[in-house]
C-alpha positions in Angstrom: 0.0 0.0 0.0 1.5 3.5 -0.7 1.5 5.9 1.7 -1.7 7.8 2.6 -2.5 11.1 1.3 -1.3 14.1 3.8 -5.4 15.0 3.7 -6.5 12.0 5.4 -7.4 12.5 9.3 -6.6 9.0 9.7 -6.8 7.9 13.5 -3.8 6.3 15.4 -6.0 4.3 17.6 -7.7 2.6 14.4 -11.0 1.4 16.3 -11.8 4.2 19.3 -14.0 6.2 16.6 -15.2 3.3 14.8 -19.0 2.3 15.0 -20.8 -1.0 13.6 -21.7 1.4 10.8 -18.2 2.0 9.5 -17.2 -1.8 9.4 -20.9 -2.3 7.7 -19.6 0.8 4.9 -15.9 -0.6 4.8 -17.9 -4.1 3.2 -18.8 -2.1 0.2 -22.9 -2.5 0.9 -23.9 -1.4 -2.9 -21.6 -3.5 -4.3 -22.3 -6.4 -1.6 -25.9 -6.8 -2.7 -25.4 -7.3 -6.1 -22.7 -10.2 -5.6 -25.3 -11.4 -3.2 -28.0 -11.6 -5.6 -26.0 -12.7 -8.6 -25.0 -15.8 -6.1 -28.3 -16.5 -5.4 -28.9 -16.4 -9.2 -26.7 -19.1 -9.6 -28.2 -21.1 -6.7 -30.9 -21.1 -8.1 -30.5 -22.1 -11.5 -28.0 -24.7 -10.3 -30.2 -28.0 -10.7 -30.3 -30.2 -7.6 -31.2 -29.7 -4.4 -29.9 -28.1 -1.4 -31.2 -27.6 2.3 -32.5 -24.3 3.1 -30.1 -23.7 6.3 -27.4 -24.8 3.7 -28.1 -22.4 1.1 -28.6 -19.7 3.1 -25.6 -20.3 5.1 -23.7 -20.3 1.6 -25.4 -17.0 0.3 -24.7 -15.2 4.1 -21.1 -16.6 3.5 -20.4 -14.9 -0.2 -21.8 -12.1 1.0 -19.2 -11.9 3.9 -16.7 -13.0 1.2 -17.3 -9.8 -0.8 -17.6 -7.8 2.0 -13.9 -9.2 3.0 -13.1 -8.1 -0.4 -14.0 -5.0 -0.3 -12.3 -4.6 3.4 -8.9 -5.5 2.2 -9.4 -3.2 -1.2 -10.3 -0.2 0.9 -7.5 -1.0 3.1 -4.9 -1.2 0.3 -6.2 1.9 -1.7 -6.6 4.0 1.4 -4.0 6.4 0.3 -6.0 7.3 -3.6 -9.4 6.9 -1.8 -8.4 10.0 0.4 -7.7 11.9 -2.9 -10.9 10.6 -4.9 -14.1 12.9 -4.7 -16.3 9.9 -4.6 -14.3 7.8 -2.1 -13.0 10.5 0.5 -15.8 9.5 3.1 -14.7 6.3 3.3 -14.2 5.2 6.9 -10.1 4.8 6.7 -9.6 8.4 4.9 -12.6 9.6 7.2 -10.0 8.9 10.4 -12.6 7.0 11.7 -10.5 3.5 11.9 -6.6 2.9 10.8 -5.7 0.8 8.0 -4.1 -1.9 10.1 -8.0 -2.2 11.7 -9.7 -2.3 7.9 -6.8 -5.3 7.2 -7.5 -7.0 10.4 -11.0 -7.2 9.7 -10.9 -8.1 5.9 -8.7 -10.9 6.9 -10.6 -12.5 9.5 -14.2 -12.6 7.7 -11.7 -14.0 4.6 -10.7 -17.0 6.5 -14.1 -17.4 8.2 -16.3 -17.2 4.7 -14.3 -19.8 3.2 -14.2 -21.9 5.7 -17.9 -21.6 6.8 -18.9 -21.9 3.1 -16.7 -25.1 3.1 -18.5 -26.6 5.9 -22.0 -25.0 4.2 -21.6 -26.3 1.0 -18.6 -28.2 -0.8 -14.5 -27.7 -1.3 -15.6 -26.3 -4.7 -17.1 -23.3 -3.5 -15.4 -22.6 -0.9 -12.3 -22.8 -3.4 -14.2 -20.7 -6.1 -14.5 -18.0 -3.1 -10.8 -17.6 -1.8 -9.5 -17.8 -5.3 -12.3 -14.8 -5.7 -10.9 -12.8 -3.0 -7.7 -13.4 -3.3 -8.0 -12.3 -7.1 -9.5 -9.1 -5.9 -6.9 -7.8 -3.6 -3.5 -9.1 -5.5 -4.8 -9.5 -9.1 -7.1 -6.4 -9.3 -6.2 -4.3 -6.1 -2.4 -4.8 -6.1 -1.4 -5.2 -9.5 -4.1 -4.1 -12.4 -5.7 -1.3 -10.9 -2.7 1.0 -11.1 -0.9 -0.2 -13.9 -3.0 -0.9 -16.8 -6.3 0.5 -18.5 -7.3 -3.2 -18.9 -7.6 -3.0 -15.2 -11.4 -3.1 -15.5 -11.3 -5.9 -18.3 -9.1 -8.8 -16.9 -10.4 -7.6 -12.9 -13.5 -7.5 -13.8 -13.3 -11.5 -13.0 -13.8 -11.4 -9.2 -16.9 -9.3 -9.6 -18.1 -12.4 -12.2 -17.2 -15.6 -10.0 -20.7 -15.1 -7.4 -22.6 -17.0 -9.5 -20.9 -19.6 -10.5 -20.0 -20.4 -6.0 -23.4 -19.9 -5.9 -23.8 -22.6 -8.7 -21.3 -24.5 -7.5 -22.2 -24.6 -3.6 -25.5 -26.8 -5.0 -23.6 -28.7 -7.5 -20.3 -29.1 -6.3 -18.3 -28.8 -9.5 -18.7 -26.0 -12.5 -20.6 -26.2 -15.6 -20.9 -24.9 -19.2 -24.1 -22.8 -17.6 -22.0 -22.0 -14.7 -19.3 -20.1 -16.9 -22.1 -18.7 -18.8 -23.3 -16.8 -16.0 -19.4 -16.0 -14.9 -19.3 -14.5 -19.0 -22.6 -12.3 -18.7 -21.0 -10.3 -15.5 -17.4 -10.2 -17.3 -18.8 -9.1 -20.5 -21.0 -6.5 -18.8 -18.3 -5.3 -16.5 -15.8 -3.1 -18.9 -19.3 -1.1 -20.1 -20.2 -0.2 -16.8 -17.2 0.9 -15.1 -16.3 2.9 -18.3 -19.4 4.5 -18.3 -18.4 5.8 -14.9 -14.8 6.6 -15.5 -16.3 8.9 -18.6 -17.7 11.6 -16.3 -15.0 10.7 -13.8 -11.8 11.3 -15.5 -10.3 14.0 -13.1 -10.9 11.8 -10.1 -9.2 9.3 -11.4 -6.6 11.2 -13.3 -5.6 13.2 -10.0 -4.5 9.6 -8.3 -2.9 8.1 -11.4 -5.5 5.2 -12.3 -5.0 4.4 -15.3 -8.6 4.1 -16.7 -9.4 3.8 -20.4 -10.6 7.2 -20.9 -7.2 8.4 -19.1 -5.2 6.7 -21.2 -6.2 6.0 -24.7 -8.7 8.9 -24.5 -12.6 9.1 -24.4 -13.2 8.5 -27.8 -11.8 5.5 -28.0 -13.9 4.4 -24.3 -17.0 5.2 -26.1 -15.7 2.8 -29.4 -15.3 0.4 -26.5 -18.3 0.8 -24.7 -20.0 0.6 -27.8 -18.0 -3.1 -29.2 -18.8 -4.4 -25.6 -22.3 -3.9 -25.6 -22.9 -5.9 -29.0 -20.7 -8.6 -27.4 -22.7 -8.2 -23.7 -26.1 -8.7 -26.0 -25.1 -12.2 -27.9 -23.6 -13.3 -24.4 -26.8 -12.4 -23.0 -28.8 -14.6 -25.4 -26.5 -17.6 -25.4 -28.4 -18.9 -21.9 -31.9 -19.8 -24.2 -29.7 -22.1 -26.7 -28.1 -24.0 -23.9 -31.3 -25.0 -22.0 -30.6 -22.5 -18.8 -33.3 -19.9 -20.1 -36.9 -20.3 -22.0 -39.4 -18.0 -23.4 -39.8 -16.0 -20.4 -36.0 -14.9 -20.0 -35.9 -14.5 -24.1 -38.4 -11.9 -24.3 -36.9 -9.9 -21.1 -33.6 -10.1 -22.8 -34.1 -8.8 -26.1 -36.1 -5.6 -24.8 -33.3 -5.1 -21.5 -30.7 -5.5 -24.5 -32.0 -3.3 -26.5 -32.5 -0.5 -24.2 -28.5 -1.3 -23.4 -27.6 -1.1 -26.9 -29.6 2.3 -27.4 -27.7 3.9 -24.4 -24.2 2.5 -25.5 -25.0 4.3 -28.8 -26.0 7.3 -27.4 -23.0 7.5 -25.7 -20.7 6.2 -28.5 -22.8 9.6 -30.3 -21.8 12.0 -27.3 -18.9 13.6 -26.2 -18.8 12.0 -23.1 -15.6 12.7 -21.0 -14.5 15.2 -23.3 -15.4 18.1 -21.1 -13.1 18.5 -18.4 -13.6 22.3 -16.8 -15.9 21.0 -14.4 -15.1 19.4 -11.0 -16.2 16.3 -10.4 -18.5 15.3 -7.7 -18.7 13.4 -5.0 -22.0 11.7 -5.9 -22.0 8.5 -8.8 -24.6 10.5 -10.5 -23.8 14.4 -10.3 -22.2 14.8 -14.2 -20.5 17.6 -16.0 -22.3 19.1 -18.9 -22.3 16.8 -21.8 -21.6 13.8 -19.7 -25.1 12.5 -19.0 -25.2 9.9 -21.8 -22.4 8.3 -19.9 -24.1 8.8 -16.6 -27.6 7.4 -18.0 -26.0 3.7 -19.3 -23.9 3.3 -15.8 -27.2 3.7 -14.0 -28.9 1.5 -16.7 -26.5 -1.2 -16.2 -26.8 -1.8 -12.6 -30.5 -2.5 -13.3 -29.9 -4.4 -16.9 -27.8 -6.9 -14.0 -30.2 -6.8 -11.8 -33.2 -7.6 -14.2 -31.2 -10.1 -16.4 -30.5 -12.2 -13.7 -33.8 -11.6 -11.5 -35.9 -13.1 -14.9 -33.4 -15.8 -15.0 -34.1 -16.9 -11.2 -37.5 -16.4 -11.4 -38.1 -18.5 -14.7 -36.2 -21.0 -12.8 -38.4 -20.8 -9.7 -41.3 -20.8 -11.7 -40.4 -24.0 -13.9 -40.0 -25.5 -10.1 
């Protein structure tokens, strides 16, 4: 980890100021519930059965999994996040706890996820989980994040594995369905985050993170955007030709596609992080003038994931 910012009241004493609160905002909560409900996605698509007390146990124990994740991530990038508009009231560059506390903690759920989820489920998904985490912090965290603009394209794997633990905590092994719902995520990732990174190029360009629009400039984000959304709509289809979707998830997919697609155009159209006089803001969704195309298909996206795999889960329940 580099060293912390000069800005950041951090506090010596690491836990005196910290509240139940803090650790709760340290487990990255928005981003917690959509790993939670991708991994129940998968559950429940995964054919067999499982015990309730067992699948729940395995859904509390991703959840604490990501949570660990984004723990240890907070920890590591403590020094940027102190810098970052949209990160500064973080608990660590907040002063309320030190880093040492954020690593103790994301360490300890770590070990206690995996090994609760092995004990829940099966050595497969407990496996899938740790390899998830530990992917996270070194692959993403540590290494990626701050040296490449594919950052966001190869990391974009830990936020992609839920589904398939949650597949393979009823299973016990991983399938060509499995990886299907891994691709959806992964496919949908680079779109999303660049969305973001559009309207947030001066956050990111103040602390060095090398994201697309930094580096190879936002045109070429918004030919990107647009080339992954095409390839996020054929993924998206693939699940009705290999018998994990029917009628039900089609129709949903080709009108949640298409409103995708029309975004992703509309940005590839814009000007979208071409306008940099403006200061960023703290808020996901406060833009600079001629920015809101970029801003309209990152909030789109969360709710394209949501939807794509809520139809899938229900269909399943449904066909139960």
């Amino acid at each position: 980890m580099k060293a912390a910012s000069s800005g950041a009241a951090f506090n010596p004493s690491g836990l005196s100021l910290a509240e139940p609160s803090d650790f709760f905002a340290l487990m990255k909560p928005r981003v917690m519930s959509l790993v939670v409900f991708t991994a129940w996605a998968g559950l429940v698509l995964a054919p067999g059965v499982m015990p309730l007390w067992a699948a729940i146990a395995s859904i509390i124990c991703i959840a604490a999994g990501a949570g660990a994740s984004g723990a240890l991530n907070m920890w590591y990038d403590a020094d940027i996040d102190a810098q970052m508009s949209r990160t500064k009231k973080r608990p660590i560059p907040q002063g309320k706890m030190s880093p040492r506390a954020a690593l103790g903690f994301g360490t300890v759920i770590s070990v206690a996820s995996v090994w609760m989820l092995y004990i829940a489920s099966n050595v497969v998904a407990a496996a899938l989980l740790a390899f998830t985490i530990f992917f996270y912090l070194v692959i993403y965290t540590m290494w990626l994040k701050r040296s490449t603009p594919q950052n966001i394209v190869i990391g974009g794997a830990a936020g992609a594995f839920p589904p398939m633990i949650g597949w393979a905590a009823v299973t016990g092994d991983i399938t060509v369905n499995s990886v299907l719902l891994f691709m959806v995520i992964f496919i949908w990732t680079p779109p999303h985050f660049w969305a973001l990174a559009l309207y947030k190029t001066g956050d990111y360009g103040k602390v060095g993170i090398p994201m697309m629009p930094n580096v190879k400039g936002p045109k070429s984000t918004r030919n990107q955007i647009m080339a992954y959304s095409v390839l996020l709509a054929v993924i998206a289809i693939a699940p009705i030709f290999t018998g994990l979707a029917g009628n039900l998830y089609a129709a949903f997919a080709v009108l949640l596609n298409i409103g995708f697609l029309a975004l992703a155009f509309k940005v590839w159209k814009s000007r979208a992080g071409e306008i940099a006089e403006s200061a960023d803001e703290a808020s996901l969704y406060e833009v600079k003038s001629g920015d809101r195309a970029a801003r309209n298909l990152f909030a789109y996206s969360i709710i394209y994931l949501f939807a794509t795999f809520g139809v899938l889960a229900a269909e399943a329940l449904l066909a139960a």
